[in-house]
SEVO-797110 format. One record per residue (C-alpha): x, y, z; residue number from 0. Coordinates in steps of 0.05 Angstrom, whole numbers, plus 5000, padded with zeros to 4 digits. Layout:
BEGIN
<pt X="X" Y="Y" Z="Z" n="NUM"/>
...
This chain:
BEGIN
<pt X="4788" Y="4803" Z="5369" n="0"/>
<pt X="4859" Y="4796" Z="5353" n="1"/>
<pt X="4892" Y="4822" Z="5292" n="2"/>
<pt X="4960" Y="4816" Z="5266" n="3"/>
<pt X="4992" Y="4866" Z="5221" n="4"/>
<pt X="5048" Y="4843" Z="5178" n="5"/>
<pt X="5092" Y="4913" Z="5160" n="6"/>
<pt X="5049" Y="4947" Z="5221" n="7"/>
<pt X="5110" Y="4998" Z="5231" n="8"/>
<pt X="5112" Y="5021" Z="5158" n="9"/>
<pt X="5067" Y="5076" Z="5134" n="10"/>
<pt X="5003" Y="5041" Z="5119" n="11"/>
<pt X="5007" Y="4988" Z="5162" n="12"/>
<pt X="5019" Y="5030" Z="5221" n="13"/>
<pt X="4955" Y="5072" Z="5208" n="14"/>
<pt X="4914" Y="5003" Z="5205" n="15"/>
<pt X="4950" Y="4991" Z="5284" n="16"/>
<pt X="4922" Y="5062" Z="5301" n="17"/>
<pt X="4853" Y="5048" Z="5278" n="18"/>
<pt X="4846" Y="4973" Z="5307" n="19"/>
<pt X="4872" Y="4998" Z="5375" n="20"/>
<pt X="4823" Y="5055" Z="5376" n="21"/>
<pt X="4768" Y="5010" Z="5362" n="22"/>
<pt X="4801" Y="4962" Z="5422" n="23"/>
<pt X="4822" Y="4904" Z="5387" n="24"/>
<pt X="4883" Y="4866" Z="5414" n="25"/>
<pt X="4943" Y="4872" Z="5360" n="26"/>
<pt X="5005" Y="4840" Z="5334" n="27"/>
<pt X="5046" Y="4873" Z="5294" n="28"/>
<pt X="5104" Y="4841" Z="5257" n="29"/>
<pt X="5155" Y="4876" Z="5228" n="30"/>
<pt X="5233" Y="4872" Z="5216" n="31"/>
<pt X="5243" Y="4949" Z="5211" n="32"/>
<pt X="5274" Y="4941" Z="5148" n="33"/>
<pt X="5225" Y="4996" Z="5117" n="34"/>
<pt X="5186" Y="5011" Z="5188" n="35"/>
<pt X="5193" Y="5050" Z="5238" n="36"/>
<pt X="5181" Y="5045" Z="5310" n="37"/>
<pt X="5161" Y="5114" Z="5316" n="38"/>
<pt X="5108" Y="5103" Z="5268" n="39"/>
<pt X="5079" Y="5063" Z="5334" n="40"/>
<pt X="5101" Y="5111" Z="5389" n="41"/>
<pt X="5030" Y="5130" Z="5406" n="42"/>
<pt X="5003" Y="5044" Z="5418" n="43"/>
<pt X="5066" Y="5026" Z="5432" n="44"/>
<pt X="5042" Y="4997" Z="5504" n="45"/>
<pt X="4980" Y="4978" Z="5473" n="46"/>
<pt X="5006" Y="4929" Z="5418" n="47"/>
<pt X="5052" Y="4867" Z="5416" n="48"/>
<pt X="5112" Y="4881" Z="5367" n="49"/>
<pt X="5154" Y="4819" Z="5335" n="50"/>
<pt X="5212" Y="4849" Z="5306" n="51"/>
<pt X="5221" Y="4790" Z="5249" n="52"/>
<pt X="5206" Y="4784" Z="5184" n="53"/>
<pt X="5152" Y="4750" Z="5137" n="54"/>
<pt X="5209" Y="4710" Z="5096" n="55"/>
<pt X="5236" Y="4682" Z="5173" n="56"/>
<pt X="5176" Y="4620" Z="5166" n="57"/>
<pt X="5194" Y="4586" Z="5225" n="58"/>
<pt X="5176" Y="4637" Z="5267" n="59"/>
<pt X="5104" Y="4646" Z="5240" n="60"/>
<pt X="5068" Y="4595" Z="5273" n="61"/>
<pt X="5078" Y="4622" Z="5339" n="62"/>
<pt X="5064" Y="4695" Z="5309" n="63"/>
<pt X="5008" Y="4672" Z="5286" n="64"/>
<pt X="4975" Y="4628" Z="5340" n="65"/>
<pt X="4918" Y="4656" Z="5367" n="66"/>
<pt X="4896" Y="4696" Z="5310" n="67"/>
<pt X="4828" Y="4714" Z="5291" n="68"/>
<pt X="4845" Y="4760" Z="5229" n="69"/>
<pt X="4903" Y="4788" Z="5185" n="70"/>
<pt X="4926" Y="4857" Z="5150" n="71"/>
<pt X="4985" Y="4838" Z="5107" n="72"/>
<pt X="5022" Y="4900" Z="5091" n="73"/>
<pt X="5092" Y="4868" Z="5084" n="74"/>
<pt X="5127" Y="4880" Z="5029" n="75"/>
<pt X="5184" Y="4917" Z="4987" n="76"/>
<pt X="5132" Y="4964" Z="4953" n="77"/>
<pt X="5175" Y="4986" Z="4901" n="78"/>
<pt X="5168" Y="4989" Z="4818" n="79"/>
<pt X="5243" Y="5008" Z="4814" n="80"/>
<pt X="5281" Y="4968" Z="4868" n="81"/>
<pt X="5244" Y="4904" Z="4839" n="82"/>
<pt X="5270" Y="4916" Z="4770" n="83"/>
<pt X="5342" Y="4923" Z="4801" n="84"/>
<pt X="5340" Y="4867" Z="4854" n="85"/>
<pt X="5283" Y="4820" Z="4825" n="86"/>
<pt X="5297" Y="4753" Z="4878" n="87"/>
<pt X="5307" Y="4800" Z="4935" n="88"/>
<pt X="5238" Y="4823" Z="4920" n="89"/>
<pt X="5204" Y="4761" Z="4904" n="90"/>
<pt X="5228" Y="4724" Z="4971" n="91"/>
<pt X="5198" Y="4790" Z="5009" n="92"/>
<pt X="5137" Y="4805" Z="4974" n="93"/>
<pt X="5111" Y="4729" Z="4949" n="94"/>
<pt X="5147" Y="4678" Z="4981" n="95"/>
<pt X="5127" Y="4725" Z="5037" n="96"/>
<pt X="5058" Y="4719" Z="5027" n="97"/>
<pt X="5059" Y="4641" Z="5016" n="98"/>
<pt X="5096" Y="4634" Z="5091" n="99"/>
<pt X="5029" Y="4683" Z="5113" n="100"/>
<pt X="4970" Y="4646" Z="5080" n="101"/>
<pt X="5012" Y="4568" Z="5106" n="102"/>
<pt X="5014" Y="4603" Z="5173" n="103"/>
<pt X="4943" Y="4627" Z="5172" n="104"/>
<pt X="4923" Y="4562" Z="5146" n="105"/>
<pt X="4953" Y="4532" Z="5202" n="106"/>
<pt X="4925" Y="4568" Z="5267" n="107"/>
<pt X="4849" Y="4568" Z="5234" n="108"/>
<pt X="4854" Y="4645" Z="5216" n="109"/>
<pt X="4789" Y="4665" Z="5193" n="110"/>
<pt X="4806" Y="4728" Z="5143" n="111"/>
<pt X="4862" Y="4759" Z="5111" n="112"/>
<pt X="4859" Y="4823" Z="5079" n="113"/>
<pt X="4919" Y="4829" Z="5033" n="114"/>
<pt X="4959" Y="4897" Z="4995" n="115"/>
<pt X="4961" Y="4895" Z="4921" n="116"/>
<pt X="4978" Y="4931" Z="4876" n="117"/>
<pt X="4954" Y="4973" Z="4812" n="118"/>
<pt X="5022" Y="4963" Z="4781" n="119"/>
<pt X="4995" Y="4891" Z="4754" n="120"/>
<pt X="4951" Y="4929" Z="4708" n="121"/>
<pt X="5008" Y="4957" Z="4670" n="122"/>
<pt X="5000" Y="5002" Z="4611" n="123"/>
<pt X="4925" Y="4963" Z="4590" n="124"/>
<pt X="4901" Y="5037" Z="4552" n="125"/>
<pt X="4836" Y="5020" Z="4575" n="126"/>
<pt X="4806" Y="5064" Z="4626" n="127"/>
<pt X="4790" Y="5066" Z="4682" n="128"/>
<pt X="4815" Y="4998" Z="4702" n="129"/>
<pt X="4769" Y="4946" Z="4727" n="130"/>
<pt X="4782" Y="4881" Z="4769" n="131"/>
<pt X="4762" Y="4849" Z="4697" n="132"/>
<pt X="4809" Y="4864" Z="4655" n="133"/>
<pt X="4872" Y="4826" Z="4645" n="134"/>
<pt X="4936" Y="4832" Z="4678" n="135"/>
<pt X="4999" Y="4863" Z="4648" n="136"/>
<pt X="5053" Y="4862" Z="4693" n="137"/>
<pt X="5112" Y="4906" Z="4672" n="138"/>
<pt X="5166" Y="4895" Z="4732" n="139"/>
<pt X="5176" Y="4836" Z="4784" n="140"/>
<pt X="5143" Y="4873" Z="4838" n="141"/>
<pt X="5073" Y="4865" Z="4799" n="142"/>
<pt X="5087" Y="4794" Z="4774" n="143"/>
<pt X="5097" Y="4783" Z="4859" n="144"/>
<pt X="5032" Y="4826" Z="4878" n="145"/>
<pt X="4999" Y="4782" Z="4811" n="146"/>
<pt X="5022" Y="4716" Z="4834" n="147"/>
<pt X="5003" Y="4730" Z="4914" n="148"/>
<pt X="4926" Y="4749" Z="4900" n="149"/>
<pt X="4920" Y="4680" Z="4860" n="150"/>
<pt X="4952" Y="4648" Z="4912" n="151"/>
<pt X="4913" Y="4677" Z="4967" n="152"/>
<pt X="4849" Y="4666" Z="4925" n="153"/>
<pt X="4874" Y="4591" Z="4912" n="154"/>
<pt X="4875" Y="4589" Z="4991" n="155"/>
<pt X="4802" Y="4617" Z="5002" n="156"/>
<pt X="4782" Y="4561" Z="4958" n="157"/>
<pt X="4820" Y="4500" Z="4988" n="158"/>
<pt X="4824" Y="4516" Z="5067" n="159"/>
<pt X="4761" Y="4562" Z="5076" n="160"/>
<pt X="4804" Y="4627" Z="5096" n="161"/>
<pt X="4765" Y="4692" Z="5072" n="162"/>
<pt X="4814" Y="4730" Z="5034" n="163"/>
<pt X="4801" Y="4800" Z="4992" n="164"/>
<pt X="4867" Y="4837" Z="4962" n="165"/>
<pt X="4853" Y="4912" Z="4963" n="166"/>
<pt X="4892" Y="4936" Z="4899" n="167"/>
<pt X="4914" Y="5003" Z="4925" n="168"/>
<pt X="4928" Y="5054" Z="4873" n="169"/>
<pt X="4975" Y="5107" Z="4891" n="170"/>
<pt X="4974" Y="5118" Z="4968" n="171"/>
<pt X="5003" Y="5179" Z="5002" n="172"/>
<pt X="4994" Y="5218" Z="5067" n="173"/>
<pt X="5035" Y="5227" Z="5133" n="174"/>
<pt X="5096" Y="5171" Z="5160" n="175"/>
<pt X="5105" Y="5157" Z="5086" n="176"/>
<pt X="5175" Y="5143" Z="5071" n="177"/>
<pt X="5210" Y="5211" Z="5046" n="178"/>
<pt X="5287" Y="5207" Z="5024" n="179"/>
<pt X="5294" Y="5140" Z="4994" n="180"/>
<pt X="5314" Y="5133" Z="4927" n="181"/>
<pt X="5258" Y="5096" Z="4915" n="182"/>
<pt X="5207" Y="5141" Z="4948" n="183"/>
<pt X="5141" Y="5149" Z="4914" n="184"/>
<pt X="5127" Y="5217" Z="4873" n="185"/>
<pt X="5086" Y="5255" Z="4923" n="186"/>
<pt X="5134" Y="5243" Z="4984" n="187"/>
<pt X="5198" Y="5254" Z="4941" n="188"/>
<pt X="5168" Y="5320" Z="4907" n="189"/>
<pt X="5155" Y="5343" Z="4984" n="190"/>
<pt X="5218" Y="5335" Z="5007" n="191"/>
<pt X="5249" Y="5372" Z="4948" n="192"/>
<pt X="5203" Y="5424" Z="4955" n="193"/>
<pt X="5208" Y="5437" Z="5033" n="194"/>
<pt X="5285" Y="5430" Z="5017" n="195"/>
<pt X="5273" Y="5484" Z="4955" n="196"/>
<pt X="5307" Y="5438" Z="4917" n="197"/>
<pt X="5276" Y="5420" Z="4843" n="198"/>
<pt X="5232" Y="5357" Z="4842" n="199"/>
<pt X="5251" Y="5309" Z="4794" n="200"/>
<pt X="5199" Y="5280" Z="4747" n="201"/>
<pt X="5218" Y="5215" Z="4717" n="202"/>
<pt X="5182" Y="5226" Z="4639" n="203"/>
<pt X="5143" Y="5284" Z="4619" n="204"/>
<pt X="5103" Y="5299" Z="4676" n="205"/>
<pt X="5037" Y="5284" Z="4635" n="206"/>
<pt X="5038" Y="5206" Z="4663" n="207"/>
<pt X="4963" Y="5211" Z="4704" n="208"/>
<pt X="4969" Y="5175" Z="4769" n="209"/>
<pt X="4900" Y="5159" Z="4819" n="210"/>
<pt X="4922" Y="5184" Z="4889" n="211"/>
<pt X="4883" Y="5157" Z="4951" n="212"/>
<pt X="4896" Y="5194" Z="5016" n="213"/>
<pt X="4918" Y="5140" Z="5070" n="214"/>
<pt X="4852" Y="5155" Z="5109" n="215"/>
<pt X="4816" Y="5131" Z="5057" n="216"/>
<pt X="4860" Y="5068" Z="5059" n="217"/>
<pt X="4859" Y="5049" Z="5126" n="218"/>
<pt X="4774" Y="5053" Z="5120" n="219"/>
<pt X="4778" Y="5013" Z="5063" n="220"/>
<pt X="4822" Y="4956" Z="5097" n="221"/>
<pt X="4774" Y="4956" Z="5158" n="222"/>
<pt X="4705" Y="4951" Z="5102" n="223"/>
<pt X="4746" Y="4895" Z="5077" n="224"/>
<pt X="4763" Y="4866" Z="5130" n="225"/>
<pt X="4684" Y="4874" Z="5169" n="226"/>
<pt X="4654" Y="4853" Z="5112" n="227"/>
<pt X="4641" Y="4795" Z="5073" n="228"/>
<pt X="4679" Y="4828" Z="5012" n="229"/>
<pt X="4724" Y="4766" Z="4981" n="230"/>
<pt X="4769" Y="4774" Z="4923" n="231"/>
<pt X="4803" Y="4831" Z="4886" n="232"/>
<pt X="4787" Y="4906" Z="4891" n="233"/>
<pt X="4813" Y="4964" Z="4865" n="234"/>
<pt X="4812" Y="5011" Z="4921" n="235"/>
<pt X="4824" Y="5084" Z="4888" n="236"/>
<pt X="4787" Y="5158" Z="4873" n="237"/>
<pt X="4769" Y="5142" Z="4800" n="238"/>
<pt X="4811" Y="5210" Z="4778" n="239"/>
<pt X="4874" Y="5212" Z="4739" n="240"/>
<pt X="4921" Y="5269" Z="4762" n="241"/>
<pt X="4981" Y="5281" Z="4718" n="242"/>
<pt X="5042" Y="5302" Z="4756" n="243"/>
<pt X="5046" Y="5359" Z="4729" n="244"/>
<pt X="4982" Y="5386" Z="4752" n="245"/>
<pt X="5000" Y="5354" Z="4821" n="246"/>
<pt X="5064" Y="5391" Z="4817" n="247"/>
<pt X="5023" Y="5453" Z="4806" n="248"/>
<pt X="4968" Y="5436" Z="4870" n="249"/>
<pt X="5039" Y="5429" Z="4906" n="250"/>
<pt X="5059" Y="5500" Z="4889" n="251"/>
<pt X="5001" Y="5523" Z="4907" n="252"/>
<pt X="5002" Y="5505" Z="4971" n="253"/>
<pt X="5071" Y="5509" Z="4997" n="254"/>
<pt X="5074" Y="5579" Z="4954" n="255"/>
<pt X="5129" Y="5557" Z="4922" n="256"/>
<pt X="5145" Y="5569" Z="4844" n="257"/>
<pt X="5165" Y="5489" Z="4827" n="258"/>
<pt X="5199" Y="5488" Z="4768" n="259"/>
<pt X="5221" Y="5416" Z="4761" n="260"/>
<pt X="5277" Y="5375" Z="4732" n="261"/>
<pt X="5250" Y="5324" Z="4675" n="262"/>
<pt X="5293" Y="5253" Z="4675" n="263"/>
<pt X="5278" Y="5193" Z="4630" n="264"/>
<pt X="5224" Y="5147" Z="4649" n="265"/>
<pt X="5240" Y="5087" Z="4698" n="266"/>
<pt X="5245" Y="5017" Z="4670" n="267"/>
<pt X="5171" Y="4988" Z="4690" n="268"/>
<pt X="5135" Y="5061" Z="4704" n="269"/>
<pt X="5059" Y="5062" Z="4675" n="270"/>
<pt X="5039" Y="5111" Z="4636" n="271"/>
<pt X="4967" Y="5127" Z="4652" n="272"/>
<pt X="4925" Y="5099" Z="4713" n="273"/>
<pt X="4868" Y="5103" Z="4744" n="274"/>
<pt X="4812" Y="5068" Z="4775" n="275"/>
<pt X="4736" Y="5048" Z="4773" n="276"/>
<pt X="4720" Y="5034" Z="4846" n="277"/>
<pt X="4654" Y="5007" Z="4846" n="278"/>
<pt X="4662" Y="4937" Z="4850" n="279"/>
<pt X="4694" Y="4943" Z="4921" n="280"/>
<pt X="4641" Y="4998" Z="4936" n="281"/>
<pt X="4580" Y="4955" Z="4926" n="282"/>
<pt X="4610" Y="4895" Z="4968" n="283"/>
<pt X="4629" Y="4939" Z="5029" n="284"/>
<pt X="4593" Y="5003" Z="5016" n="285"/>
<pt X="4659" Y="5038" Z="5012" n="286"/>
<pt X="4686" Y="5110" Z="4976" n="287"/>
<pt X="4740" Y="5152" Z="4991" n="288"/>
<pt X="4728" Y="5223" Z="5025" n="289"/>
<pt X="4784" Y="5261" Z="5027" n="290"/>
<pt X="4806" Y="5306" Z="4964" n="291"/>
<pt X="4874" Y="5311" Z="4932" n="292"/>
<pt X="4890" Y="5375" Z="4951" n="293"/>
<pt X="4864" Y="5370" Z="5027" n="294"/>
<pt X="4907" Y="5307" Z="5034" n="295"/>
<pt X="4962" Y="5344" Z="5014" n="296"/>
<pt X="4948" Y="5400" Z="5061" n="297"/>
<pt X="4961" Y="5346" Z="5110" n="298"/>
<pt X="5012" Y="5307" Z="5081" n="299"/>
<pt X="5056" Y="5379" Z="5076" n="300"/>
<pt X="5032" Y="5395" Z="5152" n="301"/>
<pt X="5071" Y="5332" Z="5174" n="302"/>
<pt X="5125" Y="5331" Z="5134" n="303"/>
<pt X="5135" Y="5408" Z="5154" n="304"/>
<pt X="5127" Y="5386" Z="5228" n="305"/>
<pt X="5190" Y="5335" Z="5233" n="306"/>
């Protein structure tokens, strides 16, 4: 079969490349670099067809996508923050984005795509854990875009007969995530302060619970998804809220370092509590995740330690 991977050189999407290519599927990946990285791909690079373009560059996507049997669609400016400063920059990346995906897909008779989402369109709902039923509450652009994209992508299922599922991903670390942006998620950031011994800063009062998924467990979920007949919306996630604080401690812990950490004011559109009842997506696809916290950040350290 042949896949294309949209973001395949960025952290998640490059895992999905590692697993399709070990399985021996033929791959695409297209990616402008913009947040990927080639090395991310340095181990399939002779195995896999890369299109250095972007999702927003349309004309290009017929051709990309010609041929097709199936789609990942990782692309995207994942980030809470840099969608509350730059809102249209966002919104031509991550939904007009995935409109010039599904018209392409419509267009070369692609038979599933399996689509990122996001938790962040849950918002601060005080209900927990959070279930596909409840409503929405976007609190930045970036979720309003991840929002708008699953209708849309469920609006295509429905007129054009293209299988689509959106795996709403919950907070995703491991290995090849990205570490010194600004805009760097809280497990990569507080690892690269920590390995630096600098103080992590914690945006709030470090007792905001977060539901971390280690990318293994991603990258299985994507490929239940995708094998599957799962269609719709899923939250893919452990069904544990960690606060950062306590993952601040598991961090010490293992690097054996004392973190004493810097407390900031929250960021504009930050949650305050998440996580995630997983068992709608489980009893479509048979899924759960495997790995622990701590042992994915045994790993996660291990790599970042290694570079």
């Amino acid at each position: 079969m042949h896949y294309l991977v949209t973001g395949g050189a960025g952290f998640i999407g490059s895992h999905i490349v590692d697993a399709l290519v070990e399985k021996g599927h033929s791959v695409t990946v297209l990616d402008d670099l913009s947040a990927g990285n080639v090395k991310n791909l340095s181990e399939n690079i002779d195995k896999i067809n890369l299109i250095q373009k972007s999702i927003t560059d349309k004309d290009v996507l017929p051709e990309v996508c010609r041929d097709v049997d199936f789609i990942f669609h990782e692309a995207a400016i994942a980030s809470v923050p840099f969608s509350v400063e730059n809102p249209s920059v966002s919104h031509e990346a991550n939904l007009t984005g995935t409109l010039n995906i599904l018209e392409a897909a419509r267009k070369s008779d692609v038979k599933k795509i399996v689509m990122a989402s996001s938790a962040a369109i849950y918002g601060n709902n005080t209900e927990m854990p959070k279930t596909e039923d409840m409503p929405a509450e976007p609190m930045s652009p970036y979720a309003v875009q991840k929002l708008s994209s699953e209708y849309y992508g469920n609006v295509y299922s429905d007129l054009y007969s293209i299988d689509f599922a959106a795996l709403r991903y919950f907070n995703v670390f491991g290995p090849r995530q990205l570490l010194g942006s600004s805009y760097a998620a809280a497990i990569p950031a507080f690892i690269n302060a920590i390995i630096k011994g600098q103080q992590p800063v914690v945006f709030g009062d470090g007792n905001q619970t977060r539901d971390f998924v280690y990318i293994k467990d991603i990258v299985s979920a994507n490929l239940k998804a995708m094998e599957s007949n799962a269609k719709g919306v899923f939250n893919v996630s452990c069904n544990k809220g960690t606060s950062l604080k306590e993952l601040l401690e598991i961090m010490g812990e293992i690097s054996g370092v004392k973190v004493r950490p810097i407390y900031s004011k929250p960021r504009p559109g930050d949650v305050r509590y998440s996580y995630a009842d997983y068992s709608k997506f489980s009893d479509a696809c048979g899924w759960k995740p495997k790995v622990s916290l701590k042992d994915g950040l045994l790993e996660t350290f291990d790599f970042f330690k290694s570079l």
